[in-house]
C-alpha positions in Angstrom: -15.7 -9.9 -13.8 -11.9 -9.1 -14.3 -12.8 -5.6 -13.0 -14.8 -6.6 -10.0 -11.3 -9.5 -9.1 -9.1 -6.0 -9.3 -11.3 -3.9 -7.2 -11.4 -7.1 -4.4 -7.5 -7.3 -5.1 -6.5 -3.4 -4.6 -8.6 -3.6 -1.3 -6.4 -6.4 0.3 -3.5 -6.7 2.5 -1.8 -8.8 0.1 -1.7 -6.0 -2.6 -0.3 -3.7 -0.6 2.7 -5.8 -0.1 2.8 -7.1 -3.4 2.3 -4.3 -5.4 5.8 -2.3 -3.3 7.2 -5.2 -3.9 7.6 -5.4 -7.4 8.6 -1.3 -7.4 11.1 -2.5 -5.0 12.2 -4.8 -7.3 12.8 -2.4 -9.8 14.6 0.1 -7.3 17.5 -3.1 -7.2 18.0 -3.3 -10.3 18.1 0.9 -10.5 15.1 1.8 -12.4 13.3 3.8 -10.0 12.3 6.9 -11.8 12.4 9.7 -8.9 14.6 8.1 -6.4 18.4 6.6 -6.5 18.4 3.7 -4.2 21.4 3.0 -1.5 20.7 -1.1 -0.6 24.4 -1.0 1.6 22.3 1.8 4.1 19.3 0.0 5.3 21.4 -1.8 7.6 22.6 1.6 9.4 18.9 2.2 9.6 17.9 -1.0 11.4 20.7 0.1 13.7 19.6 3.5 14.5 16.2 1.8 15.4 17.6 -0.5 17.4 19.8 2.1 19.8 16.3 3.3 20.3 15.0 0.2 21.6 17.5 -0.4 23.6 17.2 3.2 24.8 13.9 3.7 25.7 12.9 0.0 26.7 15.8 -2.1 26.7 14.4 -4.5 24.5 11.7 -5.2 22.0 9.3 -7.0 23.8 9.1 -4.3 26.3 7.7 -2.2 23.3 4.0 -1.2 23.2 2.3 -1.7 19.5 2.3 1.2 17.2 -1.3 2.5 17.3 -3.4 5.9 18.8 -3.2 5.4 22.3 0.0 5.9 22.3 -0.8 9.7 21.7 -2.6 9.5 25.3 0.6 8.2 26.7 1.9 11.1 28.3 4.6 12.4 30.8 3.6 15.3 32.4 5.9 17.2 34.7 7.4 14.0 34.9 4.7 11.6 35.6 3.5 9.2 33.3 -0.2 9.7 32.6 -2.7 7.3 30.3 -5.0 9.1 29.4 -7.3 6.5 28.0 -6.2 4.0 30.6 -7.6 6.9 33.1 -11.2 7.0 31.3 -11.6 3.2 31.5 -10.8 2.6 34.9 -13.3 5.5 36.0 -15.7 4.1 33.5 -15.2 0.8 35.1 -15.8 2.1 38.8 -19.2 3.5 37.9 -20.5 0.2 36.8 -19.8 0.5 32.8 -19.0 -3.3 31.8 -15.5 -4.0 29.3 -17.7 -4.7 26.5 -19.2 -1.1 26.6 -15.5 0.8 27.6 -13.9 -1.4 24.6 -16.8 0.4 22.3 -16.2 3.9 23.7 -12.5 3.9 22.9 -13.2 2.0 19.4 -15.5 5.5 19.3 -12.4 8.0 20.2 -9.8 6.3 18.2 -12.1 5.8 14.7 -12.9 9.7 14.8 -9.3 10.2 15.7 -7.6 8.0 13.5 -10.1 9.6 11.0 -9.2 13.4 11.7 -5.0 12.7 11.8 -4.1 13.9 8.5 -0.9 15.6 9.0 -1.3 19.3 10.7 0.9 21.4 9.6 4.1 23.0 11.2 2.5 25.8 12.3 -0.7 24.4 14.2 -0.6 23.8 18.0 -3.2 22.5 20.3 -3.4 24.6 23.9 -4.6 22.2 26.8 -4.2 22.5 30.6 -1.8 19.2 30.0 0.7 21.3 28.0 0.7 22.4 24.4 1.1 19.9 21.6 1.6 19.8 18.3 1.1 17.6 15.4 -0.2 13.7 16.1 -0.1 14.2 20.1 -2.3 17.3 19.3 -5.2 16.5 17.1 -5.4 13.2 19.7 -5.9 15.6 22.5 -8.1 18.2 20.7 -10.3 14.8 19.3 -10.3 13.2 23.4 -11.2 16.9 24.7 -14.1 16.9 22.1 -15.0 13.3 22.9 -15.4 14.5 26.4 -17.2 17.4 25.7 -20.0 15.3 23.7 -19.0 16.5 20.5 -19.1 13.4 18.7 -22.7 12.1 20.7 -26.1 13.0 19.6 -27.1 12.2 23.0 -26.5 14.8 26.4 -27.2 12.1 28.9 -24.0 9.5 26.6 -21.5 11.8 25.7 -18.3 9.1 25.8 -19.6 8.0 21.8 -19.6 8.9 18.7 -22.5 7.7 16.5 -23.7 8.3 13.1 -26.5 11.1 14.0 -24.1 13.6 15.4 -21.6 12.9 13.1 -24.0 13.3 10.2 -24.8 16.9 12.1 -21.3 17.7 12.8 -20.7 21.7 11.2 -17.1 22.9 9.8 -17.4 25.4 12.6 -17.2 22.8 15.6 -15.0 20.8 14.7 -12.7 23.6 13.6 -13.3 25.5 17.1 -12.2 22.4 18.9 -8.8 22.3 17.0 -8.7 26.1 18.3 -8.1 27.2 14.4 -8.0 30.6 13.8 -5.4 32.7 11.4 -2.5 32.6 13.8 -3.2 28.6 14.5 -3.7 27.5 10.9 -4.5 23.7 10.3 -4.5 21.8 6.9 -7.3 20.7 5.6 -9.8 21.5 8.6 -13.2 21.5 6.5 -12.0 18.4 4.6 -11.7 16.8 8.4 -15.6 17.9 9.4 -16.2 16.0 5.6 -14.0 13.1 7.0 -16.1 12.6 9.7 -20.0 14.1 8.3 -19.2 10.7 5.7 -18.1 8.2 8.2 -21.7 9.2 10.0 -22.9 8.2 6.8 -21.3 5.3 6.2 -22.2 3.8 9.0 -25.9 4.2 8.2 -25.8 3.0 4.7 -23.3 0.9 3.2 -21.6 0.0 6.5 -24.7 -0.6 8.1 -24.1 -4.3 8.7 -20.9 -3.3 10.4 -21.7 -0.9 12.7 -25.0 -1.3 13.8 -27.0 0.6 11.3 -29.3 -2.0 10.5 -30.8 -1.9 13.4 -30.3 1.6 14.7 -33.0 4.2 15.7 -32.5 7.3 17.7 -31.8 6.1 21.1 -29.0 3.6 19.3 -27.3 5.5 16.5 -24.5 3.4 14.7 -21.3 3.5 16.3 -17.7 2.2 15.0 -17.5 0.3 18.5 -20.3 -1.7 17.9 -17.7 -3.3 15.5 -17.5 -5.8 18.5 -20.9 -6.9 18.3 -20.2 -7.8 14.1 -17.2 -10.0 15.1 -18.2 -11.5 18.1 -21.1 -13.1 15.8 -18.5 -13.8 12.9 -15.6 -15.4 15.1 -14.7 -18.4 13.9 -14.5 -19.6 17.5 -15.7 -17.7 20.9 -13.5 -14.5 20.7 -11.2 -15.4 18.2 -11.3 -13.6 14.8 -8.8 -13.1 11.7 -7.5 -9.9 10.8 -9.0 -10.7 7.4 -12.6 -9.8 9.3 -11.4 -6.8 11.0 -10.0 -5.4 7.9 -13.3 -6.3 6.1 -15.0 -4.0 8.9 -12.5 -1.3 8.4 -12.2 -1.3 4.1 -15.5 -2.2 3.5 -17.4 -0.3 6.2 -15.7 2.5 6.0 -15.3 2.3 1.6 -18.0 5.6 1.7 -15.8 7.6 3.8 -13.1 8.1 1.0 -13.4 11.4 -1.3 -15.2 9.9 -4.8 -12.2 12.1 -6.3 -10.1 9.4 -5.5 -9.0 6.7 -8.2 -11.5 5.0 -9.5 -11.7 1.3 -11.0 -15.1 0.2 -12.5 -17.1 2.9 -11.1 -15.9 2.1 -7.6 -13.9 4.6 -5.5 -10.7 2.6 -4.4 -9.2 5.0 -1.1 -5.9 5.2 -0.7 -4.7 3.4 -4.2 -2.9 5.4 -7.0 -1.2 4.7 -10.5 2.8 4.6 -10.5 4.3 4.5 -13.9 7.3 2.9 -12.3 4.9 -0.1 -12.7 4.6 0.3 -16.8 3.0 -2.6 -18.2 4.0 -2.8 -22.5 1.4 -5.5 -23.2 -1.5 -7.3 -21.4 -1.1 -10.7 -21.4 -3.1 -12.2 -18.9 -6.2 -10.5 -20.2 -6.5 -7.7 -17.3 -7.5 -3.9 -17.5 -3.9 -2.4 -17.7 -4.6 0.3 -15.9 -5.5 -1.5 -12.9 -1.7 -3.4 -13.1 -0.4 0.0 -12.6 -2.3 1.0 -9.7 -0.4 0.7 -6.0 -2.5 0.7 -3.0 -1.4 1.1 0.7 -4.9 2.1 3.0 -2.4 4.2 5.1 -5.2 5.4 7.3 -7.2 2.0 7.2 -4.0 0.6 8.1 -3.3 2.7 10.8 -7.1 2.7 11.9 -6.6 -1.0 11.8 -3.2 -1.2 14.1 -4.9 1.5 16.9 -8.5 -1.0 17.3 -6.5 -4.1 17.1 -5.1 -3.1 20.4 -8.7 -2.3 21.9 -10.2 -5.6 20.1 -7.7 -7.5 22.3 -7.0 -5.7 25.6 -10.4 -4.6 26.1 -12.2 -6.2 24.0 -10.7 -10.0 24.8 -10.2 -11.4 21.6 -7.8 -13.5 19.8 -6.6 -11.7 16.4 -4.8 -14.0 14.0 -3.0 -13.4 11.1 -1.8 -10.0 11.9 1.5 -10.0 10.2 -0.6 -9.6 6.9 -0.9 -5.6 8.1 2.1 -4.1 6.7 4.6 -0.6 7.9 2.9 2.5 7.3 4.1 4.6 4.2 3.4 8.0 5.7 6.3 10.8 5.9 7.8 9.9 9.6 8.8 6.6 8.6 9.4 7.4 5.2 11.3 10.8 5.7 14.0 8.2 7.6 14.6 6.5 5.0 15.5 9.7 2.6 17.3 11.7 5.7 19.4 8.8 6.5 20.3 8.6 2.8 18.8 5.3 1.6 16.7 7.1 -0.9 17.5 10.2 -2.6 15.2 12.1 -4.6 16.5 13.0 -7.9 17.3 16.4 -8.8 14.7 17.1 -11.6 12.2 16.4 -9.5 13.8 18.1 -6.2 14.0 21.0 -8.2 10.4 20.9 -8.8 8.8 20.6 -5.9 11.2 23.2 -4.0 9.4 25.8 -6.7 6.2 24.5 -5.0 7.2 24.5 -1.3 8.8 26.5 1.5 11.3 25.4 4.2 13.6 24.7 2.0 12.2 21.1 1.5 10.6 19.8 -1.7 6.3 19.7 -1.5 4.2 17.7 -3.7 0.3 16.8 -3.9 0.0 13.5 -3.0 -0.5 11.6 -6.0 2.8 13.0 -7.3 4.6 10.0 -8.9 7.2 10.8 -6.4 4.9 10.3 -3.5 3.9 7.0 -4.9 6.7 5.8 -5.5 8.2 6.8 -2.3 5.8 5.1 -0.5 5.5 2.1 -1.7 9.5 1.9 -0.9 8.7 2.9 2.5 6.2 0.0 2.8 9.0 -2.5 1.4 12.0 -1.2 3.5 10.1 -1.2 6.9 10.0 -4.8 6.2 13.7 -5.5 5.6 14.2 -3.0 8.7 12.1 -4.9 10.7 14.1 -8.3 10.0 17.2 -6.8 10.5 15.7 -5.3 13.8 14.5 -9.0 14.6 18.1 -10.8 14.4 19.9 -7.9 16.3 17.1 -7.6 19.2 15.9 -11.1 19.7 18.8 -13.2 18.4 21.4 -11.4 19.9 19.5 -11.1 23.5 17.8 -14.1 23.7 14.6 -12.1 24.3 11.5 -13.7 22.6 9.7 -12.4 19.1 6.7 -10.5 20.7 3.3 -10.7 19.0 2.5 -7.7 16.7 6.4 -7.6 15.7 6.4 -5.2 13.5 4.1 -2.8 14.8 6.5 -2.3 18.1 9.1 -1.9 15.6 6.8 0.8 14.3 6.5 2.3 17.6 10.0 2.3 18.9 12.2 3.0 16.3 11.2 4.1 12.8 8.2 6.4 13.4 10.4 7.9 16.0 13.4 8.3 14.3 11.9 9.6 11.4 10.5 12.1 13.7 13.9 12.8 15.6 15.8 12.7 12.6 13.4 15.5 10.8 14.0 17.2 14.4 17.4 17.3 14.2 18.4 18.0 10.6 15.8 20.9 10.1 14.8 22.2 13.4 13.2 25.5 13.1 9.8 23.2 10.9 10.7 19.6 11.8 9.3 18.6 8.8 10.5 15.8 7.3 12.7 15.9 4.1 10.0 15.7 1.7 6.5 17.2 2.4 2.9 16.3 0.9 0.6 19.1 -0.2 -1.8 17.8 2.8 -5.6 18.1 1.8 -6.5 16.5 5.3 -7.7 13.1 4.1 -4.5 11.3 3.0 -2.0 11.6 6.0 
């Protein structure tokens, strides 16, 4: 029973938060094990992302949430193009209702989201738009194949993705429509086609309920934006929903997709959840596997799957999402890398001089399971909070401009993602990596 409590626990919201909190905890009173920890420079952070803000959209609540169709957001030669926004309104002209145009773009984001592991410094996507690179790319190579019908087991529907084509999809494809070949090299490509070969699955077994695969049949395959149909019938009132049930849809529908290598707690395969000795338990005292006290969890991708449908669910979809400040700041190396380049965290020599003896570029590399990485991320998790307050007093107090829904996810947006990204940009432009790198296998980041 205790075991099937822990799984239920790792899974939630709540334990993300609460489980970086207590290593943050640790970090004030100086016991991180990899990292020294500079409180007094948080502050200088939450400024940075504020001039960025106030750069780029004056203020906050100008800010579009953090989420994948922001990668469609483009300016081209100087004009801004939406890219998305450009499918639905032709959609829309040829008679395809909102309900239906909300379920296509659920489609292209969950096999995006899916397939956005990081790339790689040396991979580059070639379009007639321009060529892109990293995030911007793989959304571009995943909406090109979405276009083409990659994703659709039917010629007549190609805007979906459903479980039968999916289930069919070859290493081959998917790695032609990145355009990999020796000279364009991208991390964990086959590991991508597996990504996506198990969320086909997924949605025709255990995820069934979810996605429509209890009733499906050839000329309906599951789909991830029949989603809508599962919480229109759950609301708790016409079109109004918690986050609690869209993360249900997301950790529990999609709980097959995750490699079975991952960590395990009573025979069930946990995602993105790992041990971090910084959490050391000496005695068990409330009758609990100890093992399971030491575990952190932080669903990056769910998270971030979570963040880019919420924005459908609600624009297109016309809901009402409560409860969204349970999502948390994702710990992945843009936001992360900003913290350790701007000299908040600093990874301690031992273990910088181990991963440079496994990395290149003159910047550490480690798998990602590495204590470091855990530990580093669960930080991350903690300090995009205490950024995002700061960023809250000096944007909103100071201005008089109103708190915005989804707060911390245009914090996300405008400032630390970015200045992660600018910062790695700036100190190491030849890779624009960030400080530290993760040994990508193509299903963690």
């Amino acid at each position: 029973m205790a075991a099937t409590k822990n799984v239920k626990y790792l899974k939630s919201l709540q334990a993300v938060r609460e489980r970086s909190q207590a290593i943050y905890e640790r970090a004030e009173r100086g016991e991180l094990q990899h990292f020294d920890f500079d409180q007094n420079k948080v502050e200088s952070v939450a400024d940075y992302v504020v001039s960025l803000v106030e750069r780029d959209y004056g203020t906050i609540d100008k800010v579009p949430t953090h989420g994948r169709w922001r990668s469609y957001c483009l300016t081209i030669d100087g004009s801004k193009r939406d890219l998305v926004g450009e499918h639905v309104a032709k959609w829309k002209a040829s008679g395809v209702s909102d309900w239906e145009c909300a379920q296509r773009v659920i489609d292209l984001f969950v096999v995006s989201v899916l397939i956005d592991a990081g790339a790689g410094s040396k991979w580059r996507y070639t379009d007639s738009l321009g060529v892109f690179e990293r995030t911007e790319g793989l959304g571009i190579a995943a909406l090109r194949m979405f276009e083409n019908g990659v994703f659709s087991s039917s010629p007549n529907y190609p805007f979906q993705a459903d479980a039968l084509a999916l289930m069919a999809l070859t290493d081959e494809a998917l790695l032609q429509g990145f355009q990999v070949s020796e000279e364009n090299p991208l991390l964990g490509g086959e590991n991508r086609a597996e990504l996506l070969r198990s969320l086909g699955r997924a949605m025709s077994g255990d995820g069934a309920a979810y996605f429509g695969g209890e009733c499906a049949c050839a000329s309906r395959p599951a789909r991830p934006g029949f989603m809508l149909d599962y919480l229109a019938k759950n609301a708790v009132e016409p079109k109004t929903v918690s986050i609690d049930s869209v993360w249900q849809v997301i950790v529990d529908g999609l709980a097959s997709v995750w490699p079975a290598s991952r960590t395990q707690l009573d025979g069930v395969s946990l995602g993105d959840v790992w041990p971090c000795s910084t959490l050391a338990v000496l005695q068990d005292d409330e009758g609990e596997d100890l093992s399971a006290k030491q575990l952190v969890p932080f669903h990056k991708l769910s998270q971030w799957l979570t963040w880019s449908v919420l924005e459908v669910i609600v624009k297109l979809g016309g809901f009402n999402v409560t409860g969204i400040e349970r999502l948390t700041g994702l710990p992945e190396y843009r936001n992360g890398g900003l913290f350790v380049d701007m000299g908040v965290l600093t990874l301690k020599d031992a273990d910088c001089q181990r991963g440079l003896v496994q990395g290149s570029g003159g910047v550490p590399h480690f798998d990602g399971f590495d204590p470091v990485i855990v530990e580093w991320r669960a930080m991350t998790v903690v300090l995009l909070d205490k950024v995002a307050d700061i960023v809250r007093q000096k944007c909103c107090d100071a201005t008089g401009c109103p708190v915005p829904d989804m707060f911390l996810s245009r914090v996300l947006e405008a400032g630390t993602w970015k200045a992660g990204r600018e910062m790695a940009a700036r100190l190491r432009p030849d890779t624009k990596d960030p400080p530290i790198n993760i040994i990508s296998d193509g299903t963690l980041f």
